[in-house]
TIKOL-491118 format. One line per field, with one value per residue: residue in three letters; z, y, x of N, C-alpha, C in turn. Coordinates in steps of 0.001 Angstrom, whole numbers, padded with zeros to 6 digits. Each point is the difference from the previous one (the first is absolute). Example, Ala and Ser with C-alpha at 12.3 -4.5 7.8 and 13.67 -1.06 7.14 Angstrom:
<pts>
r <- ALA_SER;
n_pz <- 007800_-000720;
n_py <- -005690_001050;
n_px <- 013190_-000350;
ca_pz <- 000000_000060;
ca_py <- 001190_001190;
ca_px <- -000890_000820;
c_pz <- 000000_000730;
c_py <- 001200_001090;
c_px <- 000900_-000770;
</pts>
This chain:
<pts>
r <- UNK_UNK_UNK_UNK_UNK_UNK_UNK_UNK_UNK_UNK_UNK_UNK_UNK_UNK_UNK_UNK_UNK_UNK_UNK_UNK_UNK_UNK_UNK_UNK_UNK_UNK_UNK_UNK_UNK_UNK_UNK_UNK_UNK_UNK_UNK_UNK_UNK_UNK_UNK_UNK_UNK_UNK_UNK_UNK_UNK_UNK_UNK_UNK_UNK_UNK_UNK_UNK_UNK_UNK_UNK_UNK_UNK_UNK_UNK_UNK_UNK_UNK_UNK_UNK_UNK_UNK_UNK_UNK_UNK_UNK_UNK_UNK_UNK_UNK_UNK_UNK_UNK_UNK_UNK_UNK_UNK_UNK_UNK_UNK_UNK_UNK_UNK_UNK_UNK_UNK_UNK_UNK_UNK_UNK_UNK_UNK_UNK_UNK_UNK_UNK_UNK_UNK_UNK_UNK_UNK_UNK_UNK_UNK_UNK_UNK_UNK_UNK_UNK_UNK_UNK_UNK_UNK_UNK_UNK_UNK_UNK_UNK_UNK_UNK_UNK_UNK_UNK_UNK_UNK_UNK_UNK_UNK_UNK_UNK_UNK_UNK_UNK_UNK_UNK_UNK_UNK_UNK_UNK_UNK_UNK_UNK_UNK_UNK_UNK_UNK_UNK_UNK_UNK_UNK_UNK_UNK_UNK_UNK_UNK_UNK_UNK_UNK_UNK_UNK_UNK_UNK_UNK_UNK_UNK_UNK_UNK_UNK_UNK_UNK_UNK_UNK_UNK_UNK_UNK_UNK_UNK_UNK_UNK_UNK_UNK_UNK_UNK_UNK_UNK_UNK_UNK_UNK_UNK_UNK_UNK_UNK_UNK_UNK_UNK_UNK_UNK_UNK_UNK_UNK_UNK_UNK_UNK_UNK_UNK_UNK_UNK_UNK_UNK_UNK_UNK_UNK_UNK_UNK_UNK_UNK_UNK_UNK_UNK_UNK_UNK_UNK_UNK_UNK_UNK_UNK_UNK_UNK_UNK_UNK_UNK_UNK_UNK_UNK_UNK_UNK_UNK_UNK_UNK_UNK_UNK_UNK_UNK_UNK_UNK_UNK_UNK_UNK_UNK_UNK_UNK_UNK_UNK_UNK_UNK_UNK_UNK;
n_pz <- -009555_-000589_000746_-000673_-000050_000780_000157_-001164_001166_001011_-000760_-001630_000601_000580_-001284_000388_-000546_000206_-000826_-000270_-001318_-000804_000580_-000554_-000790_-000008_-000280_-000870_-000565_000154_-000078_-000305_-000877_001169_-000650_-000861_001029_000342_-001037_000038_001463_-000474_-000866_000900_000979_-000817_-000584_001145_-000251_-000775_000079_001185_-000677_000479_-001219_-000032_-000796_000684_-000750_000880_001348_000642_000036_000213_001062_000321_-000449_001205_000974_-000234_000312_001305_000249_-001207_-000202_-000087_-000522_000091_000730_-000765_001370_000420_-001797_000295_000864_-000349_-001542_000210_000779_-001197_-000962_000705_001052_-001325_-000605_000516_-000285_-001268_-000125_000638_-000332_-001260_000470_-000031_-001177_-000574_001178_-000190_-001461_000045_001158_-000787_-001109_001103_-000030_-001216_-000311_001548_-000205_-001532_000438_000944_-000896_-001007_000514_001081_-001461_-000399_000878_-000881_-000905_000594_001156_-001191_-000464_001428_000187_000409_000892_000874_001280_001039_000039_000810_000653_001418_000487_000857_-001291_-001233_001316_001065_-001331_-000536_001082_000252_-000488_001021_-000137_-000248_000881_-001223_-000158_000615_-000133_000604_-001933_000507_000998_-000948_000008_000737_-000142_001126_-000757_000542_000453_-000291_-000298_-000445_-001405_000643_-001148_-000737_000270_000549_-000339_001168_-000097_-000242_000314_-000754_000463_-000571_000861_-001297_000772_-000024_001145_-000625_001148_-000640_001082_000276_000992_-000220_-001491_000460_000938_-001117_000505_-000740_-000919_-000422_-000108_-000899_-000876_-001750_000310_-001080_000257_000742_001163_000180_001578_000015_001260_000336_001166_001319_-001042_-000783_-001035_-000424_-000626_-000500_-000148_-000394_-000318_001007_-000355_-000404_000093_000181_-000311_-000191_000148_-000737_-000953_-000012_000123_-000837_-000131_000315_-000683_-001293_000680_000556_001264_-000395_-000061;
n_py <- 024048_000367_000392_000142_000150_000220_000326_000080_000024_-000039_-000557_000602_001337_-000717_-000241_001160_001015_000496_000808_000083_001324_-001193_-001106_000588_000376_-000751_-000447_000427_-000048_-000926_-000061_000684_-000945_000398_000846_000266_000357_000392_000398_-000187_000343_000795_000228_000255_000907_000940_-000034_000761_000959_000401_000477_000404_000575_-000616_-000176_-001285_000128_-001327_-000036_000869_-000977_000735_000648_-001173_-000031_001513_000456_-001145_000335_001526_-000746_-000311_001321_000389_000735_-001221_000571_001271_000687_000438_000668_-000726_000121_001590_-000373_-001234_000237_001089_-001016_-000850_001193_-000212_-000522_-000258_001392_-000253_-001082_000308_001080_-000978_-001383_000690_000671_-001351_000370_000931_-000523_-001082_000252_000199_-000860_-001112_000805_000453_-001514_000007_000469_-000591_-000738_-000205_000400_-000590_-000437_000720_-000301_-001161_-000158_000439_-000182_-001257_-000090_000307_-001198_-000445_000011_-000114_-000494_-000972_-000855_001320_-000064_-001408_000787_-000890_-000245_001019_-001522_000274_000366_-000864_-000853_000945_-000162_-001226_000744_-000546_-000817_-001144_-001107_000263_-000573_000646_-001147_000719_-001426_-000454_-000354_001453_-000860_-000427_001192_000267_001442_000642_000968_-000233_001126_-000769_000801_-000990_-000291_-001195_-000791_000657_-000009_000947_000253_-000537_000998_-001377_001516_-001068_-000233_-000531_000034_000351_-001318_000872_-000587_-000651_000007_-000748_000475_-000733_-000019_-001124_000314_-001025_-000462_-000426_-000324_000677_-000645_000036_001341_-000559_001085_000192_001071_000242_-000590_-000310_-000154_-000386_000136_-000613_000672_-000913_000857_-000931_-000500_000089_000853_-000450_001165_-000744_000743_-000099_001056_-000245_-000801_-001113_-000544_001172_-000104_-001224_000132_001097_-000933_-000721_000448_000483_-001135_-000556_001261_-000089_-001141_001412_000159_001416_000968;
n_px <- 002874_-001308_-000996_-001314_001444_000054_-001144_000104_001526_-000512_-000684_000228_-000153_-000915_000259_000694_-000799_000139_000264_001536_000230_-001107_000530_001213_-000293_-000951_000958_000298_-001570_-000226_001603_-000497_-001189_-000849_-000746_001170_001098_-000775_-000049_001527_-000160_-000823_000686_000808_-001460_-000299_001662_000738_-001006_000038_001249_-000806_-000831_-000862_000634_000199_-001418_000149_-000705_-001211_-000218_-000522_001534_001190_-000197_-000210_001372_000533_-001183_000192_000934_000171_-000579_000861_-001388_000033_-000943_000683_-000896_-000366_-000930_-000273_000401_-000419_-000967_-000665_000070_-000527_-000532_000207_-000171_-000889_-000291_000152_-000724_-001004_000292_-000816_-001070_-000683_000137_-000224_-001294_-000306_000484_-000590_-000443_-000147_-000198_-001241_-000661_000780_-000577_-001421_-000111_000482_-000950_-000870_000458_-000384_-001045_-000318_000353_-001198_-000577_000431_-000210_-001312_-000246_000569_-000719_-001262_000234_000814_-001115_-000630_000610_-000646_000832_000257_-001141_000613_000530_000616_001299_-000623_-000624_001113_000283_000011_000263_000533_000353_-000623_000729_-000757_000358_000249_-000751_001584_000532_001015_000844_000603_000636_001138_000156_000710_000140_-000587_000482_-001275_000498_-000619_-000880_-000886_-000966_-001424_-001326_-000780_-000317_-000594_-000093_000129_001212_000218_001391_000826_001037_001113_000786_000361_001631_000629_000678_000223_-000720_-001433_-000050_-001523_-000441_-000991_-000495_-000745_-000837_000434_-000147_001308_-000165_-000208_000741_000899_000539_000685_-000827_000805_-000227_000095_-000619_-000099_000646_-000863_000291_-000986_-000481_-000723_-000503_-000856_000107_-000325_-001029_001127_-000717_001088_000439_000843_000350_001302_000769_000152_000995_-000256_001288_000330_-000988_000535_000652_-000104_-000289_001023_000464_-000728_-000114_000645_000444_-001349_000614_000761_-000154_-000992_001409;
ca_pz <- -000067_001105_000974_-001127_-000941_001134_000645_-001331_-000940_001003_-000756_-000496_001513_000813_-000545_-000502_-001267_-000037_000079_001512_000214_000742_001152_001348_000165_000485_001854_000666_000489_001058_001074_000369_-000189_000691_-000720_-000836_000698_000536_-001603_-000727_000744_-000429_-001096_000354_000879_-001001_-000822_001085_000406_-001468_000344_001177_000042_-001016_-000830_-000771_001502_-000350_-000486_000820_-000723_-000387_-001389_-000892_000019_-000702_-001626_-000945_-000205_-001139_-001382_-000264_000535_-001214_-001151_-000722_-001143_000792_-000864_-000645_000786_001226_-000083_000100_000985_000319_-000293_000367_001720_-000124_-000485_000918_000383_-000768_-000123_001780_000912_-000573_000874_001065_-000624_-000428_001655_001307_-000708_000067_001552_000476_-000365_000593_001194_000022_-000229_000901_001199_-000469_-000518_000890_000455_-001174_-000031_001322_-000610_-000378_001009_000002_-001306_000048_001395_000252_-001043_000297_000799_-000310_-001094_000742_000980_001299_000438_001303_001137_001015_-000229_000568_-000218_001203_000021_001100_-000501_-000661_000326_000501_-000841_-000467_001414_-001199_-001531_-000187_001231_000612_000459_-000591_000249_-000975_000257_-000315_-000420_-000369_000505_-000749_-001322_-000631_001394_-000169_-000810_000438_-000866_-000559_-000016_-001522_000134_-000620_000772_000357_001549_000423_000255_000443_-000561_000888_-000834_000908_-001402_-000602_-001036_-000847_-000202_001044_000242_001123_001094_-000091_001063_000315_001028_-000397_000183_000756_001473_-001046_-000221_-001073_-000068_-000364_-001722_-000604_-001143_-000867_-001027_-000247_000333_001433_000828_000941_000808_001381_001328_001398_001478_001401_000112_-000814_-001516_-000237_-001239_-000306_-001450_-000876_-001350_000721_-000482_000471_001021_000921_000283_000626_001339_000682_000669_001318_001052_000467_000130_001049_000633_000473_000531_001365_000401_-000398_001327;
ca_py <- -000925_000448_-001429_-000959_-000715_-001169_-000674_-000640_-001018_-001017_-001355_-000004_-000071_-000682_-001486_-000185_000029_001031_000280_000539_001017_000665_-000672_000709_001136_-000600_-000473_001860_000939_-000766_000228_001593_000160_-000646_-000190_-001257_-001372_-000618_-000545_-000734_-001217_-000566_-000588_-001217_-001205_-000654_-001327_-000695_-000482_-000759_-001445_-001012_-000064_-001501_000487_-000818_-001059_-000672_-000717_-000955_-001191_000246_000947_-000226_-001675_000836_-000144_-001037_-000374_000327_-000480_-001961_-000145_000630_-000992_-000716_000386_001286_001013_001047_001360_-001318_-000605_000379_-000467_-000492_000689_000704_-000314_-001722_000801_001124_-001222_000067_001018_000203_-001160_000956_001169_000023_-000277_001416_000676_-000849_-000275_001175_000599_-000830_000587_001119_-000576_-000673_001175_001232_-000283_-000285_001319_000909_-000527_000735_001487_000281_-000073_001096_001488_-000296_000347_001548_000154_000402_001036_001412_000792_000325_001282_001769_000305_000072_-000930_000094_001114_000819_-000426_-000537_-001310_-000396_-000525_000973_001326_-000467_-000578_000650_001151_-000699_-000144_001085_000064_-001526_-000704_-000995_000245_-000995_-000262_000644_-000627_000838_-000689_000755_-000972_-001101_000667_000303_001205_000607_001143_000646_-000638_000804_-000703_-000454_-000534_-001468_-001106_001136_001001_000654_-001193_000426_-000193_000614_-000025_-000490_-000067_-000549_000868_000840_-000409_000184_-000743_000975_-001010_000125_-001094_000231_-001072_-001144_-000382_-001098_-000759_-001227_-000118_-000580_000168_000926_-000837_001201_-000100_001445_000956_001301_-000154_-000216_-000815_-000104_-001142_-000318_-001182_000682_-000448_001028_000658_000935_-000787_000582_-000145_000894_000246_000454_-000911_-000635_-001088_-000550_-000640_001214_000540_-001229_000116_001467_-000676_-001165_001686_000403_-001296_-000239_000766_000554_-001098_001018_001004_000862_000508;
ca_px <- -001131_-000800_-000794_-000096_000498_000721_-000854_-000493_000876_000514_-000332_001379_000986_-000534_000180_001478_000103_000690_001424_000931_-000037_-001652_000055_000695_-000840_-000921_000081_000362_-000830_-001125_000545_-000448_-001008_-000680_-001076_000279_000349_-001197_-000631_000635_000213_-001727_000131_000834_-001155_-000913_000749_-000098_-001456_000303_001202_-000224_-001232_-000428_-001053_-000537_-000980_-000874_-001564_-001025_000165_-001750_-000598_000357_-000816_-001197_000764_000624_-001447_-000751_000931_-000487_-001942_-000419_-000828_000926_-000852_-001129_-000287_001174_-000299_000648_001202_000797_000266_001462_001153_000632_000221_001069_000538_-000123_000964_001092_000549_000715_000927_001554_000123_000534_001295_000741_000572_001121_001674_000429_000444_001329_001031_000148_000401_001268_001067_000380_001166_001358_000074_000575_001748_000517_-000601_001207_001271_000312_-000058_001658_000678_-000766_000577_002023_000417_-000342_000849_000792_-000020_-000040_001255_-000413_000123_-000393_-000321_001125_001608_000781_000573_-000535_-000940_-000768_-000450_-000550_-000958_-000704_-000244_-001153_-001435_-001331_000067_-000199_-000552_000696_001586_000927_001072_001693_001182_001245_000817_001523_000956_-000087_000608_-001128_-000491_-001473_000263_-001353_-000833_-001037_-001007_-000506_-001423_000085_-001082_-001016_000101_001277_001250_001427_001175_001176_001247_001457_000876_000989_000851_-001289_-001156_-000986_-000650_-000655_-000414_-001290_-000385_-001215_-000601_-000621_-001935_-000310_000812_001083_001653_000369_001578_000207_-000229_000874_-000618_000083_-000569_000395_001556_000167_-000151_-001100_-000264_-001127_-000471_-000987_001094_-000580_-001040_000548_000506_001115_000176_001684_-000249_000863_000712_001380_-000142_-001135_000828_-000189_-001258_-000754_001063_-000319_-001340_000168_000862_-000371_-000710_001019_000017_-001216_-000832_000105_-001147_000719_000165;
c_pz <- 001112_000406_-001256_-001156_001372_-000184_-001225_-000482_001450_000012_000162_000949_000740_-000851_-000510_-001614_-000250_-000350_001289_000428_000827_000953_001251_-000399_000979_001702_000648_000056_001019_001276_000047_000275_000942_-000926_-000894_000585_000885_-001170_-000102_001267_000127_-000897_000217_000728_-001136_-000352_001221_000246_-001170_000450_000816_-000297_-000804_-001002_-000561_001078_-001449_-000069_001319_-000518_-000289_-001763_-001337_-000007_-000884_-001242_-000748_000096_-001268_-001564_000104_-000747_-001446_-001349_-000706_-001849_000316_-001848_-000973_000745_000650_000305_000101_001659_000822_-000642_000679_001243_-000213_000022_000983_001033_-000312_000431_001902_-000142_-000741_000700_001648_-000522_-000054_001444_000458_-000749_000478_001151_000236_-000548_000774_001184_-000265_-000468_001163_001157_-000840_-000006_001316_000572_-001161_000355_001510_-000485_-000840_001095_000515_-000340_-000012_001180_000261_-001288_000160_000927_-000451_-001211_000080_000821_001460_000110_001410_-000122_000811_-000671_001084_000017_001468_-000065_000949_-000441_-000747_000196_000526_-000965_-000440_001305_-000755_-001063_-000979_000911_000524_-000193_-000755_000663_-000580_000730_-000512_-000052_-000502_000149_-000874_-001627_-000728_000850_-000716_-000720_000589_-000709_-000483_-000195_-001373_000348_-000946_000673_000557_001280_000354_000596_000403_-001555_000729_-001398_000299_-001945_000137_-001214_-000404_-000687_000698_-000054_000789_000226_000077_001409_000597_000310_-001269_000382_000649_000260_-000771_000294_-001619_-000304_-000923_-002234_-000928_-001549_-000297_-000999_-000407_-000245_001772_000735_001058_000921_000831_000312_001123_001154_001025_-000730_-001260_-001317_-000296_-001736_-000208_-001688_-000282_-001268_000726_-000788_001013_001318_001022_-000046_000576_001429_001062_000640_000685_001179_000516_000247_001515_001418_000682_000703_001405_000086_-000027_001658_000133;
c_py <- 000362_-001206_-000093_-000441_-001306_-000737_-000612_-001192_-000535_-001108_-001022_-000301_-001283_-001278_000242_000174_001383_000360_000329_001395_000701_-000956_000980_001758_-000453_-000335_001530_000337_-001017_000561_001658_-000033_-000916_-000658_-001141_-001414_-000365_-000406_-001289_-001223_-000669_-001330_-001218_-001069_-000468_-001315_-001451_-000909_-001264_-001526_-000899_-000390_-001305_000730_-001226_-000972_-001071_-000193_-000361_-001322_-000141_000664_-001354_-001382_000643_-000416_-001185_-000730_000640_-000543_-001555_000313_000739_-001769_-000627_000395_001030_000572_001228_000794_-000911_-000475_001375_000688_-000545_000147_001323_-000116_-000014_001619_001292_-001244_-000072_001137_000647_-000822_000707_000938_-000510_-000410_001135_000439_-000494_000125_001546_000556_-000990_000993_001944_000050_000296_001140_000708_-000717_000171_001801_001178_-000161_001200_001479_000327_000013_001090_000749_000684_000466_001343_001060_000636_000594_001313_000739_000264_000901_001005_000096_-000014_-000966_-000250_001098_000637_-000841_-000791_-001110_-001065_-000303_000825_001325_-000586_-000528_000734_001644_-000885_-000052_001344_000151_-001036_-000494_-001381_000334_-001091_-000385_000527_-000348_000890_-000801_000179_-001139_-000606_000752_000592_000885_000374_001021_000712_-001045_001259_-000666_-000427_-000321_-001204_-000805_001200_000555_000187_-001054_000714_-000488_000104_-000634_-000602_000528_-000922_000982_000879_-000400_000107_-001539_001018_-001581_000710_-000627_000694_-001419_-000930_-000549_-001349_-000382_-000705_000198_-000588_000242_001036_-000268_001089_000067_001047_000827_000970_000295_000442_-001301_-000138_-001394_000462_-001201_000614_-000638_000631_001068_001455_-000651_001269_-000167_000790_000220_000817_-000197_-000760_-001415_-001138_-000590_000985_000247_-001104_000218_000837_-000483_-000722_000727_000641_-000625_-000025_001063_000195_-001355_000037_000505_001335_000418_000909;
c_px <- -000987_-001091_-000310_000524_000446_-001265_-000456_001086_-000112_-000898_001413_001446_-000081_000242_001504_000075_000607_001548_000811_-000809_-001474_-000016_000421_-001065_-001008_000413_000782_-000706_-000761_000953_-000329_-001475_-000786_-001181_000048_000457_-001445_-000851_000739_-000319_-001323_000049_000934_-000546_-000661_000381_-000344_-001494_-000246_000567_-000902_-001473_-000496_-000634_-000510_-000927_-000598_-001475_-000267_-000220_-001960_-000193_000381_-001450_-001452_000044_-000668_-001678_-000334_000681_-001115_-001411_-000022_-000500_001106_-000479_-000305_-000290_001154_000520_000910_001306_001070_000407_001467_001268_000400_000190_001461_001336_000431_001209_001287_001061_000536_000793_001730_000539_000943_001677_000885_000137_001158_001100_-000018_-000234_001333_001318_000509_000734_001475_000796_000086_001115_000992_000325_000334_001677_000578_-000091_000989_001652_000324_-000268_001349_001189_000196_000654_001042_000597_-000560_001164_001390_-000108_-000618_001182_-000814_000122_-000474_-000682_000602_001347_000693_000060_-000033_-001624_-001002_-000598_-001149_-001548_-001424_-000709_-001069_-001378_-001164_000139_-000856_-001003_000389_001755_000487_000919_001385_000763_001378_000785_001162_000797_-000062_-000137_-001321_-000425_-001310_000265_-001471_-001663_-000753_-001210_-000047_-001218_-000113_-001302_-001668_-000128_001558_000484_001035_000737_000818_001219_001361_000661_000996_001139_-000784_-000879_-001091_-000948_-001442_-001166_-001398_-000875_-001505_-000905_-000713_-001630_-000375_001294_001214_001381_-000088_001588_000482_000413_000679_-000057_001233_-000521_000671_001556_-000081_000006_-000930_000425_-001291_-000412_-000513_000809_-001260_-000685_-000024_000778_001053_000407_001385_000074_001578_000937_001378_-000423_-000667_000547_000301_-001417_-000564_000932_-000909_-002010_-000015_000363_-002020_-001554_000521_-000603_-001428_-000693_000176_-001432_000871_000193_-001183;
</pts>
């Protein structure tokens, strides 16, 4: 898939319409393609600019009192020429007050899908993510199961220091990480397992301050949890059943409400 076939479906991309297979083509190449991921994150201010902007203004209260003089001040008997005047005032009137109406359902609605729709689109991403990394066989960058290796392999890579807690004691050893790309910018991965289950730990600095708890869904035949902790939204995504994957989030919930060493 070359830039302009990317750059003609990331509309599409961007409202979650997309299949598995051109979803994950698509975020493999933004993760290679500067050009396009700066196209695609244009487009994400755009939605953004959209979401916050008033688009709906009320009638000067000079323009409607204008209105409602030239309605009182029309010939109660006008002329033929006369009488179509004020009909098409009456028509013209009419037809804005629709127009605006319509606006206001179909930005409201717009509005309401892009909040429901960015949580959805962060969830495939997620999704996306952890099936790429298991069906290229890359799970890691650096391989180990010491935090002390791990941690310090993300310095220049990133513009910020993840947290890699070491949860072996508690039956969930580190396996390494790697970079991804989510939320339209590079993301630590960090790899823990369970038996022969890869759990991989999506984490990157929270667009606001929010503590939130921790929220647990299933796609796909996976298990997802997130929650924002000290400043960082955390996303766990594996097939371990939901009661070990909810464990393994409380563990590392727990863990990330430390200042990092």
């Amino acid at each position: 898939m070359d830039c302009r076939d990317v750059q003609n479906l990331l509309h599409p991309y961007s409202d979650g319409e997309l299949d598995l297979v051109r979803h994950l083509q698509i975020e493999h190449h933004l993760a290679e393609c500067a050009a396009c991921a700066e196209h695609q994150l244009g487009l994400r201010r755009l939605r953004e600019a959209l979401a916050s902007a008033p688009l709906y203004h009320h009638a000067p209260d000079a323009l409607r009192a204008r209105l409602a003089a030239d309605l009182r001040s029309a010939p109660a008997t006008p002329s033929r020429r006369g009488r179509r005047r004020p009909r098409a005032l009456l028509w013209a009137t009419a037809a804005g007050i629709g127009l605006v109406a319509a606006a206001a359902v179909t930005t409201g609605a717009l509005l309401s899908r892009a909040s429901t729709s960015a949580e959805t689109k962060l969830v495939e991403q997620v999704v996306a993510g952890h099936v790429r990394s298991l069906q290229a066989d890359h799970l890691t960058d650096v391989a180990s199961s010491d935090r002390h290796t791990v941690k310090p392999w993300f310095r220049g890579k990133l513009d910020y220091s993840p947290q890699v807690p070491d949860l072996a004691g508690e039956g969930y050893p580190l396996s390494g990480g790697r970079l991804d790309y989510l939320a339209d910018r590079p993301v630590a991965a960090l790899v823990y397992h369970r038996r022969l289950h890869a759990i991989n730990v999506f984490t990157w600095p929270a667009p606001d301050a929010d503590e939130t708890p921790v929220r647990a869904l299933a796609r796909q035949g996976f298990h997802v949890c997130y929650w924002q902790r000290a400043g960082m939204a955390y996303w766990v995504i594996s097939d371990l059943n939901a009661q070990e994957l909810d464990e393994f989030a409380g563990l590392l919930r727990q863990h990330s409400a430390a200042p990092p060493p």
